[in-house]
N, C-alpha and C positions, 0 to 999 in steps of 0.2 A: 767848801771848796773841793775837797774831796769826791763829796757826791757828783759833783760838775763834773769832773776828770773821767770820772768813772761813765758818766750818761754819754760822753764825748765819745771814749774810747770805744764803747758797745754801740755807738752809730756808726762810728768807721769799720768794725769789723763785718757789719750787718753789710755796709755798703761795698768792702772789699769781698764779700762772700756774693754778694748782687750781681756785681761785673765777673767774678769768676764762672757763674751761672749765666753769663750774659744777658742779664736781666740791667736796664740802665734807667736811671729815673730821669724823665722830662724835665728838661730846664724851662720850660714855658709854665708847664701846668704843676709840676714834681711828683704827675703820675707814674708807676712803672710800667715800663715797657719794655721788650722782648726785641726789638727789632735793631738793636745795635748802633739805632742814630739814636743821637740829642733830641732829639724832637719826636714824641710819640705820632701815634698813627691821627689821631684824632685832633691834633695841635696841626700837626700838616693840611688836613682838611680841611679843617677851619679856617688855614691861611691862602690854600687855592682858592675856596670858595668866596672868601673877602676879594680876592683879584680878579675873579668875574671867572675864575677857570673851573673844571670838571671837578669835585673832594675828591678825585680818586683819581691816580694816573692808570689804573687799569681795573678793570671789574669782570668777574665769571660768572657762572651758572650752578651753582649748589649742587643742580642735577646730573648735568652734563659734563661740567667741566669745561667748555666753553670760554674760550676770555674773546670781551669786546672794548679792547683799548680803553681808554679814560671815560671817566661816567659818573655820575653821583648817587648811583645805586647798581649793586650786582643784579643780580635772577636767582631766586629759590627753584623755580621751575622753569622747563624748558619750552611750555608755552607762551611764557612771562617774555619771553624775548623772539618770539615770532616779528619776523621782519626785520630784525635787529640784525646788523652785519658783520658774522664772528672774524675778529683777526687772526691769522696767522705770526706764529712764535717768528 
């Protein structure tokens, strides 16, 4: 019982050191994630993509820097998005 207490106690303090890092673990999957929701980055995607919408409510360009609103994949290069129509912030 002891050793129980003990395994308990060293999971809360890992998870209290987590959130002070702002690192939070997914309630979906109980992946960690960095982004300060409930819901990692890859849990969200997965859930627009099941509702017919874009896995990403915004995507860039690697190269450029570029953002073109919601999209199911960024740009590594700035050829890759020729024609593609960059939004403004």
């Amino acid at each position: 019982m002891n050793r129980a207490l003990e395994r308990l106690a060293e999971a809360q303090r890992e998870s209290d050191a987590e959130l002070a890092r702002g690192i939070i673990r997914c309630h979906e999957c109980g992946e960690l994630d960095a982004s300060k929701s409930r819901t990692c980055q890859g849990c969200r995607a997965d859930y627009r993509a099941s509702e017919g919408l874009p896995r990403y409510e915004a995507v860039f360009c690697s190269d450029c820097g570029g953002g073109f609103g919601p999209g199911d994949h960024g740009f590594s290069h700035c050829g890759s998005h020729l024609g593609a129509q960059e939004v403004e912030d």
